[in-house]
N, C-alpha and C positions, 0 to 999 in steps of 0.2 A: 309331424311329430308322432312317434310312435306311440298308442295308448298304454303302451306300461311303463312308459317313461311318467303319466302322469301318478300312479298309483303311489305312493313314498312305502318306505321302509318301515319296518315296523317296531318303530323306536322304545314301545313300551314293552317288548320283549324284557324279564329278568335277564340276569348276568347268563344264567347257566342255558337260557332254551336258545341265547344268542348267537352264543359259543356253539350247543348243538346243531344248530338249523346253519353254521356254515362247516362241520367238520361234516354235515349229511352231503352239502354241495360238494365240495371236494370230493368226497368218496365216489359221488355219482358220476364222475370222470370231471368233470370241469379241472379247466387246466389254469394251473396258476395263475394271477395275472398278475405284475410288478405295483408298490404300491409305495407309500413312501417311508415303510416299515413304519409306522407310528401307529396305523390299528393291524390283524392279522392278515394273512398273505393271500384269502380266498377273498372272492366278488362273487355278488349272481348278477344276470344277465342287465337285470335296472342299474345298478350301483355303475358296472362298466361302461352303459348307455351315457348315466350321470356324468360321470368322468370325462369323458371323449367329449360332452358339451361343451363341462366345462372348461377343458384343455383348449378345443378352439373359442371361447370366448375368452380367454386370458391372453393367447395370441396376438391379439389386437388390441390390449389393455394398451395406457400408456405410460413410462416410467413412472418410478416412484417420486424422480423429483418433480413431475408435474401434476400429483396428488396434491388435493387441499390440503391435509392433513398433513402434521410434522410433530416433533419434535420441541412445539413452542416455549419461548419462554414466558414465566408467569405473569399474564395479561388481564388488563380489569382496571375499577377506576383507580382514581390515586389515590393511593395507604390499603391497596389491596393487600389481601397478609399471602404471606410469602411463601414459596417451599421450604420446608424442612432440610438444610442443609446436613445436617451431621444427625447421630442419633441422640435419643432421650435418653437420660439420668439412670436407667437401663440397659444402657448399648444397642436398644431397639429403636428401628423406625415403629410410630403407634398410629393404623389407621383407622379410622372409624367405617364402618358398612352399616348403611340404610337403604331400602329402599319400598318404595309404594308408597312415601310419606304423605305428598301434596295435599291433604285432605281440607286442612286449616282447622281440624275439629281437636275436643279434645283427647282424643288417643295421641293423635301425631306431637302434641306439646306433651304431653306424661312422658311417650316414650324418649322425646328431645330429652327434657328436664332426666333424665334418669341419664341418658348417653352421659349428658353435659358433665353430671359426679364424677360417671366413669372416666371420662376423658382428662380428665382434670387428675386425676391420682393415677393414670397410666400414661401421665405425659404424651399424649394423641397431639399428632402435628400434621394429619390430615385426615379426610373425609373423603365418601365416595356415597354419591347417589344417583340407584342401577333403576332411576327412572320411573317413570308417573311419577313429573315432578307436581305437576298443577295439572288436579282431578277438575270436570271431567273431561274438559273438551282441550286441553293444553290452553295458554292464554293467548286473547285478542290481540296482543301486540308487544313489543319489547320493552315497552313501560308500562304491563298491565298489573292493576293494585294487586292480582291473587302473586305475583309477584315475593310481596310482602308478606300476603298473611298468610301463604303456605310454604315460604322456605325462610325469608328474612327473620321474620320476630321469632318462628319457633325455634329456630337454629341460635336467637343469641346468645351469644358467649361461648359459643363453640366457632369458636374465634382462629378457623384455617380456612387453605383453600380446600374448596367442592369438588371432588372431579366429576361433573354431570354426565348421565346418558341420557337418551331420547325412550320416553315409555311409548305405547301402542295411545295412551290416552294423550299426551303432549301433540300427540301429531293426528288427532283424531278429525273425522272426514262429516259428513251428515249425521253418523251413528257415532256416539261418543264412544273413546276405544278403540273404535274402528281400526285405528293407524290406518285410514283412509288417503290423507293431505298430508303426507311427511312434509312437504314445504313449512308448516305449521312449523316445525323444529326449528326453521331458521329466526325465529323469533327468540326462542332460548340460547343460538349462539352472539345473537346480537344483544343479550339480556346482559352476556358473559362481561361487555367492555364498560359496565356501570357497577356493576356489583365485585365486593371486597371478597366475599366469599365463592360464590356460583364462579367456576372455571370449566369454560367449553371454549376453547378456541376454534375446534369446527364441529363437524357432527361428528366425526370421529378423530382420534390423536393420541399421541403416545406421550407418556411423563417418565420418565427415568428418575433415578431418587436413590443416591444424589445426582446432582446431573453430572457434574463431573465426572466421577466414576462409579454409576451406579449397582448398587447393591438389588433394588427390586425396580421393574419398570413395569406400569401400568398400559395398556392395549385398549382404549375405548372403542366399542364398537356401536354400530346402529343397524339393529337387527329390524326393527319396524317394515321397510319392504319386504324382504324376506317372508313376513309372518303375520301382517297384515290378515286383517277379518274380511277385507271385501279387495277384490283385483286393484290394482293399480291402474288408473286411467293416463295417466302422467307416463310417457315411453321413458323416462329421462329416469322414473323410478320403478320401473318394471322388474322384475324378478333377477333378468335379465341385460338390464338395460346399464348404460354406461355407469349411472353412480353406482349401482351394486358392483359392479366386474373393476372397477377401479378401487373398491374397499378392500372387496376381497385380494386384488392384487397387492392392494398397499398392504395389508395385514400378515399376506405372503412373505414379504419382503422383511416388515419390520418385527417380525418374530425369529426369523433366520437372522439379521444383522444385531439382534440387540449381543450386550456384551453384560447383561444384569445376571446376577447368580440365580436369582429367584421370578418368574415372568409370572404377570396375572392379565388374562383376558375379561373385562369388567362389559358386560351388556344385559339389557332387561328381559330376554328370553333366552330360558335353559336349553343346556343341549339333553339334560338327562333331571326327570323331577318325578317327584312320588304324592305331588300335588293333585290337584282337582282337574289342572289344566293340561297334564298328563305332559309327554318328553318332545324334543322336536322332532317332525316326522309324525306326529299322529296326534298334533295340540288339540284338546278339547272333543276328542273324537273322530275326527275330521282325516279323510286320507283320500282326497281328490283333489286334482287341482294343485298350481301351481302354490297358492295360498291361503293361508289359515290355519293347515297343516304346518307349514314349515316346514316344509321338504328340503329346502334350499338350503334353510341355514343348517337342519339335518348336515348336509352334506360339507358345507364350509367347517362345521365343527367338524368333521373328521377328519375333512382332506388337508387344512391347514393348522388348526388349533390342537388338537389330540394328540398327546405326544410331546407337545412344543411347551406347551405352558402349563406350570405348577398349577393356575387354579382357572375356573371359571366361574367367578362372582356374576348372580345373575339376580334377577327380581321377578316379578309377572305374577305369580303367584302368592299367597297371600301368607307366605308361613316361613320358618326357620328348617333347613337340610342342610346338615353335610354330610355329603354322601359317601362312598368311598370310592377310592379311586381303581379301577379295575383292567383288565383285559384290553376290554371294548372300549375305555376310554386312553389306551395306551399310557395310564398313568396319572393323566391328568386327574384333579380333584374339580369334582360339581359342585356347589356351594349354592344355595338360595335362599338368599334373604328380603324376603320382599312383605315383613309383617310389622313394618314400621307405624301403621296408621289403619293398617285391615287387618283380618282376621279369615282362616277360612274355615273348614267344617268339624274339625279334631278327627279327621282323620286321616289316614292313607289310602291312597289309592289305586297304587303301584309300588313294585316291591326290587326296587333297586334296589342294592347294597349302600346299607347307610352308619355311617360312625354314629352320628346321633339325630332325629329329627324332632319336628313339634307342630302341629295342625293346630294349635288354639289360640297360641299365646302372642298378644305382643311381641318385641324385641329388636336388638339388633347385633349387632357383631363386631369384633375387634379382627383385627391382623395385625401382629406382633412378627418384625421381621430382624434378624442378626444374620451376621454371615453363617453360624453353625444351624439356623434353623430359624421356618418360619411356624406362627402358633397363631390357630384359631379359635377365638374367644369368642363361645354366644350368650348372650344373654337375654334373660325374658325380664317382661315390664309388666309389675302389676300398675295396672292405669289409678287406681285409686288412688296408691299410694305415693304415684312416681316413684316409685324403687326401682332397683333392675338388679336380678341375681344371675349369679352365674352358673348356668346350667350344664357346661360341657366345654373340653377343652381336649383340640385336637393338634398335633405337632408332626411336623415334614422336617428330617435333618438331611434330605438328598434330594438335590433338583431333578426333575427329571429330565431336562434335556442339561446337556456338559456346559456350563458354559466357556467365555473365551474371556472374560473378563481376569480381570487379577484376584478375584472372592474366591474361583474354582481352587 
């Protein structure tokens, strides 16, 4: 392996020195290389390197029908509550974003008890939570009581299905956080077939909504190999190794066949953040090595997600972003909401392009989805009061990628 294949990209680049530092390559003779027009038409010589890996490791992926992942129907104990067939009293589908909740303390119930108001007068008929479900070590087993007292009681009466991901702390290894022991995760898909609420069918899976003819389709991923604090010992979860290269394949796959107007990529680490933990590609400082950094998933956000899908709802960090959609992200929208139950320093720390952000507060977020347009609702939680106001409100009336559905 060539040593500047390990170096990543320098993801915490602004919009504008981005843009500059690839129109400088081009100019210095570098010849085009073919891309999948979803980011701009220039590479330097890493990004190329990246590519050509990755093209022979996708080679030998195996079809999509013999991915774990699908298309499941709504699974879990009996009288588990159901998808949202048609829209709310609004003509919107209404979904709920949390994420970094798991704490059991009480921020994570204020900020519950405030959704739960909200959800209830915005007719909310789903939930998504972008991981760190159960802080700090994810749980000892698929009946374990944190179980209860960091998703069940705080979540009562917000009475939908979950669409779960896997945070870095669910799947944590000797160092809590870690995302050391992704097997750990299989404990929260096996949690999935008891609980009325929590829906994971596998570690990763796709929900269309409605399923019939869907209007917006969700994209769960599990980024934790990828961006993992300490290597993968496990070949089976290596950077490289068959479960990554068959996610990525499937995600390939199910973002080009979906027929929904509106697509969202939902996983616990950003591709693009102005947090503490900084963008993938250079997480937490970090730009050696296959992992920590996120180089990898760096590059699966660009070569498959960017371009394809309207949003990427993420967590990891500890605050409220939406960023705007640019360039360098061929359109797509970064979103990070991971201040359900933490808090991080009030400030910025990178200065991507943002509709609106928040380093202090509580909170969490709505999506409000019609066929004329999807609307993102954030909101902050004063913990004292259990209140949540509405801080900022962002609207998409054009997919970005066409769709094939009957909604186009």
């Amino acid at each position: 392996m060539c040593e500047d294949e390990l170096i990543p990209p320098q993801a915490d680049m602004t919009e504008r020195e981005w843009l500059r530092v690839g129109a400088e390559a081009a100019g210095a003779g570098a010849a085009p290389v073919p891309t999948t027009g979803r980011v701009p038409q220039w590479v330097n010589r890493r990004t190329l390197l990246g590519g050509a890996m990755a093209g022979a490791a996708l080679a030998v992926l195996p079809s999509p029908a013999q991915s774990p992942a699908s298309a499941a129907p709504r699974l879990g104990a009996p009288g588990a509550f159901p998808f949202p067939e048609r829209p709310n009293g609004k003509g919107e589908f209404a979904i709920l974003v949390t994420g970094d909740a798991g704490t059991g303390d009480e921020a994570q119930y204020a900020v519950a008890a405030a959704a739960r108001d909200i959800c209830r007068g915005e007719g909310v008929g789903l939930a998504v939570g972008l991981g760190d479900n159960i802080y700090e070590n994810g749980p000892e087993s698929d009946h374990d009581s944190e179980f209860q007292d960091k998703f069940e009681k705080p979540n009562n009466g917000i009475d939908v299905p979950w669409l779960m991901v896997l945070g870095n702390h669910d799947c944590s290894g000797l160092i809590p956080g870690s995302g050391g022991d992704p097997s750990r995760g299989d404990r929260e898909v096996s949690y999935a077939r008891t609980s009325k609420r929590w829906y994971m069918p596998s570690r990763y899976y796709r929900v269309p909504l409605p399923a019939a003819d869907p209007l917006v389709e969700f994209f769960a991923i599990d980024t934790i190999p990828w961006s993992s604090y300490v290597a993968q010992l496990d070949p089976y979860y290596r950077w490289d190794g068959p479960y990554m290269r068959a996610q990525r394949s499937w995600l390939d796959e199910a973002l080009r066949t979906s027929r929904a107007r509106w697509k969202v990529v939902i996983g616990h680490h950003p591709y693009l953040n102005n947090g503490k933990h900084g963008s993938a590609g250079s997480y937490d400082g970090f730009e050696i090595g296959n992992y920590t950094s996120g180089v990898h998933l760096k590059d699966m956000y660009e070569k498959v997600v960017c371009g394809r899908a309207d949003l990427i709802l993420s967590g990891h960090d500890h605050t409220l972003q939406i960023l705007e959609p640019t360039a360098r992200t061929g359109g797509t929208r970064q979103v990070v909401c991971g201040a359900s139950a933490k808090t991080e320093d009030g400030k910025a720390h990178f200065a991507n392009p943002a509709a609106w952000q928040n380093f202090s507060d509580h909170g969490f977020m709505l999506l409000k989805v019609s066929g004329a347009r999807l609307t993102i609702d954030a909101y902050t939680v004063d913990v004292a009061t259990r209140k949540a106001t509405l801080a900022h409100r962002t609207h998409h009336t054009r997919p970005v990628a066409a769709p094939t559905a009957a909604h186009a």
